[in-house]
C-alpha positions as CSV (number, residue, x, y, z in Angstrom):
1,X,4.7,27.1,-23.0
2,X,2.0,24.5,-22.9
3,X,4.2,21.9,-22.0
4,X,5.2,24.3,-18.8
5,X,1.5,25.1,-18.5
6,X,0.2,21.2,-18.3
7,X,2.7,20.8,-15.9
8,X,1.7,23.6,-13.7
9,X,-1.7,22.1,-13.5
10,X,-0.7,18.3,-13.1
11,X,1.3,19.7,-10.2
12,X,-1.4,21.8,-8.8
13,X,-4.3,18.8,-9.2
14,X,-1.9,16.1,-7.8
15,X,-0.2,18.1,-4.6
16,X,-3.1,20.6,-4.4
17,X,-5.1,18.3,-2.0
18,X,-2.0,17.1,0.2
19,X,-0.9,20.8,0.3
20,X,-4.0,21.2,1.9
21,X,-4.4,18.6,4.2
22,X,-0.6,19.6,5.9
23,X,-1.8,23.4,5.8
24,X,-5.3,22.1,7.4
25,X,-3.9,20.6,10.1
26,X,-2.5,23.3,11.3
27,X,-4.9,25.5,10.7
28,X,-6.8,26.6,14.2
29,X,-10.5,24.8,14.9
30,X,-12.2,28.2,14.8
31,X,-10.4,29.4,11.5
32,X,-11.8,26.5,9.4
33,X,-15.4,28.4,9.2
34,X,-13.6,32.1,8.3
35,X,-14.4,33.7,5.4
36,X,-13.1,34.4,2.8
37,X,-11.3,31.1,2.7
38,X,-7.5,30.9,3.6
39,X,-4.8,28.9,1.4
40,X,-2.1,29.7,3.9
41,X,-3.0,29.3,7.5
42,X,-3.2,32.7,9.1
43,X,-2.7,31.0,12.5
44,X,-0.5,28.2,13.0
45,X,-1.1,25.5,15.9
46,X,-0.1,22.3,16.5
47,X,-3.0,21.2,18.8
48,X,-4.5,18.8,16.3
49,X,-1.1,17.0,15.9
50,X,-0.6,17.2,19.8
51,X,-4.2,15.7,20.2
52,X,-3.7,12.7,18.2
53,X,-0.8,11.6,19.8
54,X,-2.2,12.2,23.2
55,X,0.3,15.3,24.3
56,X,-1.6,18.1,26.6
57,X,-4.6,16.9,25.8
58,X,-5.7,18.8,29.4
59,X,-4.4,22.0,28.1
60,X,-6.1,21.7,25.0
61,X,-9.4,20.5,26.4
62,X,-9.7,18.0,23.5
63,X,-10.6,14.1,23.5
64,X,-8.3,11.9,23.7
65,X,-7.7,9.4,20.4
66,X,-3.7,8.7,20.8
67,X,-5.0,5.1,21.9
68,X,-7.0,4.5,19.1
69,X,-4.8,5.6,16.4
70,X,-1.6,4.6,18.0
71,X,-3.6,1.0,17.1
72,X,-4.9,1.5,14.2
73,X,-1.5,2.9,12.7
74,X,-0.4,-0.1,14.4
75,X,-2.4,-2.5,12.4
76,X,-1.8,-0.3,8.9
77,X,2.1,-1.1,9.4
78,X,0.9,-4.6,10.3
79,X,-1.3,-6.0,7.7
80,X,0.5,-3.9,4.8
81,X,3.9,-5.5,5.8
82,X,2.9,-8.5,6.1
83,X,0.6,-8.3,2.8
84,X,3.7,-7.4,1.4
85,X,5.9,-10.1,2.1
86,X,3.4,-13.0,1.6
87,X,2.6,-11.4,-2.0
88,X,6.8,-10.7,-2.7
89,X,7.2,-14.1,-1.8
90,X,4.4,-16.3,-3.5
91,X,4.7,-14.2,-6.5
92,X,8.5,-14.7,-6.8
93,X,8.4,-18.0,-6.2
94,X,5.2,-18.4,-8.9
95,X,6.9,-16.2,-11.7
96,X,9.8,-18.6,-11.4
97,X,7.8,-21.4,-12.2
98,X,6.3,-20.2,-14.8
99,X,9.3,-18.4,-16.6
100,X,11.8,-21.2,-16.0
101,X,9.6,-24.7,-15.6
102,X,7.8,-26.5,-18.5
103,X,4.8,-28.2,-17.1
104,X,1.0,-28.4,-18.9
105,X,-1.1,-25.6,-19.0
106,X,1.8,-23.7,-18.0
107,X,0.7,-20.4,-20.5
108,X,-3.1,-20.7,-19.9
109,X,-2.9,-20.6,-15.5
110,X,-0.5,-17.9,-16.1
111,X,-3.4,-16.2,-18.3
112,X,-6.2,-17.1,-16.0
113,X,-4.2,-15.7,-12.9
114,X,-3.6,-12.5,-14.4
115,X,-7.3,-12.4,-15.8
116,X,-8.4,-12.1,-12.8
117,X,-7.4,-8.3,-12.1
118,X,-10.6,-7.5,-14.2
119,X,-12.5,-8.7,-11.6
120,X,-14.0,-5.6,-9.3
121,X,-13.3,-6.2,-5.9
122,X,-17.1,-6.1,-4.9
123,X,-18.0,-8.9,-6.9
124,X,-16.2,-11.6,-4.3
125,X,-16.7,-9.5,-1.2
126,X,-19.6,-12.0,0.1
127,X,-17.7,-15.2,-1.0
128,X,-14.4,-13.7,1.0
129,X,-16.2,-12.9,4.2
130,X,-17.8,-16.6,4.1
131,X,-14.8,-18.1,3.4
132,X,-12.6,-15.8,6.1
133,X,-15.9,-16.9,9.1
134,X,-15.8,-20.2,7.9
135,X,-12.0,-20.2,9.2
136,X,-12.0,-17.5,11.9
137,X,-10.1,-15.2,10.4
138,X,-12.3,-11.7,10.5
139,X,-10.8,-9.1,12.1
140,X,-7.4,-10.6,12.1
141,X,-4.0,-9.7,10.5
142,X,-3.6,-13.4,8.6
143,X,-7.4,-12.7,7.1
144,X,-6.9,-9.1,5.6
145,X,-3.3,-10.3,4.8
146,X,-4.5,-13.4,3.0
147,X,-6.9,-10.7,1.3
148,X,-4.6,-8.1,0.1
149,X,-2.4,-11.2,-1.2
150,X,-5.3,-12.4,-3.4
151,X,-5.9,-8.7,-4.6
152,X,-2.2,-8.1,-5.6
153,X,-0.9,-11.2,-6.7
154,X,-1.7,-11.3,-10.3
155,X,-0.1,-7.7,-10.9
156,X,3.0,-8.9,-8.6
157,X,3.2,-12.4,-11.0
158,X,3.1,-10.4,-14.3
159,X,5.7,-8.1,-12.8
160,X,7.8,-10.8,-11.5
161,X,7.3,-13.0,-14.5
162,X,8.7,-9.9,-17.0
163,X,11.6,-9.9,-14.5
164,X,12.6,-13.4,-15.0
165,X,12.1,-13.4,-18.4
166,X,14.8,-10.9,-19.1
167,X,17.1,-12.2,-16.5
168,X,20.3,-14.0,-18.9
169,X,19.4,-17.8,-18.6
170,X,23.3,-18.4,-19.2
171,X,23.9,-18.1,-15.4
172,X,21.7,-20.5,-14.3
173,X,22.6,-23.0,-16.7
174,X,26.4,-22.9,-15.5
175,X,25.5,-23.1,-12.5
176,X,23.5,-26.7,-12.8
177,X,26.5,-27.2,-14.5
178,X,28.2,-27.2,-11.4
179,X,25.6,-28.9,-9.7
180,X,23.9,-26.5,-8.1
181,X,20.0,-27.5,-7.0
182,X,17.1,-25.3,-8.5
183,X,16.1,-24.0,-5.3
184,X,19.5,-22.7,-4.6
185,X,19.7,-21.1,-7.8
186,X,16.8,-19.4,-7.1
187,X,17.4,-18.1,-3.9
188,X,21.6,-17.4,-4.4
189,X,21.3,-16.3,-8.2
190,X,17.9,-15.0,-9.6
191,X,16.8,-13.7,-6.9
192,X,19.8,-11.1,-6.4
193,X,19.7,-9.8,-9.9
194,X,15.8,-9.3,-9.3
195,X,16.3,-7.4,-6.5
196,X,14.8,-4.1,-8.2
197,X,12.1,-6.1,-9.7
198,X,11.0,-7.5,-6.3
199,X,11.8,-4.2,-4.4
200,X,9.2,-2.6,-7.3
201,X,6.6,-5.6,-6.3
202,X,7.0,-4.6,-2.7
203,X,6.3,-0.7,-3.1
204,X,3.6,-1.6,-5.1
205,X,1.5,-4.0,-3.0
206,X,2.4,-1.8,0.5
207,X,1.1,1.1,-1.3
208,X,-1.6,-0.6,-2.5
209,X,-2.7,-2.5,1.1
210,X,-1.9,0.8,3.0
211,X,-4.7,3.0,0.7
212,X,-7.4,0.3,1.3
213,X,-10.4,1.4,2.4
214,X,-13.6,-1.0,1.5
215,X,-11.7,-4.1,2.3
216,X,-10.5,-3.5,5.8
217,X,-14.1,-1.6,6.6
218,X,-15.7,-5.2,5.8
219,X,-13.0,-7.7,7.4
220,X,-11.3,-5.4,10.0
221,X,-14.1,-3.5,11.7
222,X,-12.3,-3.8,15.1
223,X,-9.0,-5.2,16.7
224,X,-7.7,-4.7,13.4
225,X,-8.7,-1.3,12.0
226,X,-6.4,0.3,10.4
227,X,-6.2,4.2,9.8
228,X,-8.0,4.4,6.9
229,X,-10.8,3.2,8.7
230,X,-10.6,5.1,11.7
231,X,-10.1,8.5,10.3
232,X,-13.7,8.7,8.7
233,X,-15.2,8.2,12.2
234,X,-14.1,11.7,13.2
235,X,-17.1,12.7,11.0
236,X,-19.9,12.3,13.3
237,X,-23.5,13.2,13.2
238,X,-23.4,16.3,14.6
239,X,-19.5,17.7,14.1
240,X,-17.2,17.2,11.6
241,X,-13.7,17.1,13.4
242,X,-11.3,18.8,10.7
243,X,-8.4,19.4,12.7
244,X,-8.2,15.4,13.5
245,X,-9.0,14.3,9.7
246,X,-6.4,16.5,8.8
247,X,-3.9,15.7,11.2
248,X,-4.5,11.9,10.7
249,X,-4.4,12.1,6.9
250,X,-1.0,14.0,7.1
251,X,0.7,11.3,9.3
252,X,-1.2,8.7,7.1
253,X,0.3,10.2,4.0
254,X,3.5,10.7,5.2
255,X,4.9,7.2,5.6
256,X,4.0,5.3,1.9
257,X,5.7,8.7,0.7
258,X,9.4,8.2,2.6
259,X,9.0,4.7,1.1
260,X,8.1,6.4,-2.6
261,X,10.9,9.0,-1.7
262,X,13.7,6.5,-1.2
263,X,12.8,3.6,-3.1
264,X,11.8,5.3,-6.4
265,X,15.0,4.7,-8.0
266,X,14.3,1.3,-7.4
267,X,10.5,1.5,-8.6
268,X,11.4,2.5,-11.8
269,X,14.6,0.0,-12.5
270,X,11.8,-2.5,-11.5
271,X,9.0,-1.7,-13.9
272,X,11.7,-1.3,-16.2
273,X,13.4,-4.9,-16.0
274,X,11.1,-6.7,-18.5
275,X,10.8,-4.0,-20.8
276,X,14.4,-4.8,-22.6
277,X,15.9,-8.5,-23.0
């Protein structure tokens, strides 16, 4: 029964808010201040939907924002691909090294690499957004890119490195053997049986680029904003526009979870890979 019970409450504190944010948007504008409060909507529209991506917006007498978010879910897909498949493959490539090649230092730069997840993101943000003006890269997709790759590439190298580690070294071996290079062992042999390890580095750090909220405020104020950025801006001084928050956030929310949906078979194998030789 308490097992049943915790449950019930995990399920209600962890889907309770994006229950709300589907059942929000569409919810009518003049139903959000009725009292008492209503957890089903007692009036379904699709206005706020049809407002964000521009359709009616006449009828509806509403402003129009499909331009601006059409961009700035533009740029979310953008810089969290990309982020993606810089960190995949620097991080692959890295956790090779260090499983597979003997050079000096080899276990302490893998130690000071991973050391620095403890450091809070805040405590570089000046030192970033010097470096990224120094070389022209604010409001760009390579300079939030770049970023996202410096933020996630110590988990993606520990991940990767576990990967490697548990891979069976007999393959490789036999295949120098037959005089096969390292590089194309890498690329025709490891990286094949790593592909749920690297698939689990790629949900990981697209997840983890598309939530981002402090870092693109600072270095993609602009041409490059991406959605989590532009949904707080329907808050204004005088009106908070719930019907576009909520319509935002569902679309928002709706894209990392088709990628948790059907790649979680391979997030788990992933995580998994290291944890038995």
């Amino acid at each position: 029964m308490m097992i049943w019970a915790g449950l019930a409450v995990l399920l209600i504190w962890s889907l309770g808010p994006v229950y709300w944010t589907f059942a929000s948007a569409l919810t009518p504008t003049e139903d959000f201040s009725a009292r008492p409060i209503h957890f089903f909507p007692q009036n379904i529209t699709f206005d706020h939907f049809a407002r964000i991506f521009g359709i009616g917006i006449d009828r509806i007498g509403g402003v129009e924002v499909w331009a601006q978010f059409r961009a700035a879910l533009f740029n979310s897909i953008v810089t969290s691909a990309l982020a993606t498949v810089l960190c995949v493959a620097i991080s692959a490539l890295g956790a090779y090294a260090f499983t597979r090649l003997d050079f000096p230092g080899r276990k302490t730069l893998f130690i000071l690499v991973v050391a620095t997840l403890a450091i809070p993101a805040y405590a570089v943000l000046i030192p970033l957004y010097r470096i990224l003006i120094s070389l022209h890269m604010i409001d760009t997709y390579t300079g939030i890119a770049l970023i996202y790759v410096s933020a996630y590439l110590p988990l993606s190298l520990w991940l990767l490195r576990s990967v490697f580690e548990s891979l069976p070294i007999a393959l490789e071996e036999a295949a120098q053997l037959d005089g096969a290079g390292r590089l194309f062992i890498f690329f025709n042999i490891v990286l094949p049986l790593a592909g749920p390890g690297l698939t689990a580095t790629a949900i990981l750090t697209f997840l983890g680029a598309w939530g981002q909220y402090l870092i693109p405020l600072i270095f993609s104020p602009a041409q490059t904003k991406p959605l989590t950025v532009l949904i707080p801006e329907f808050v204004t001084k005088n009106f908070v526009d719930y019907g576009l928050i909520t319509a935002s956030g569902s679309v928002a929310i709706i894209i990392p979870a088709l990628v948790v949906i059907f790649l979680n078979r391979y997030l788990v194998s992933g995580l998994l890979a290291g944890s038995v030789k």
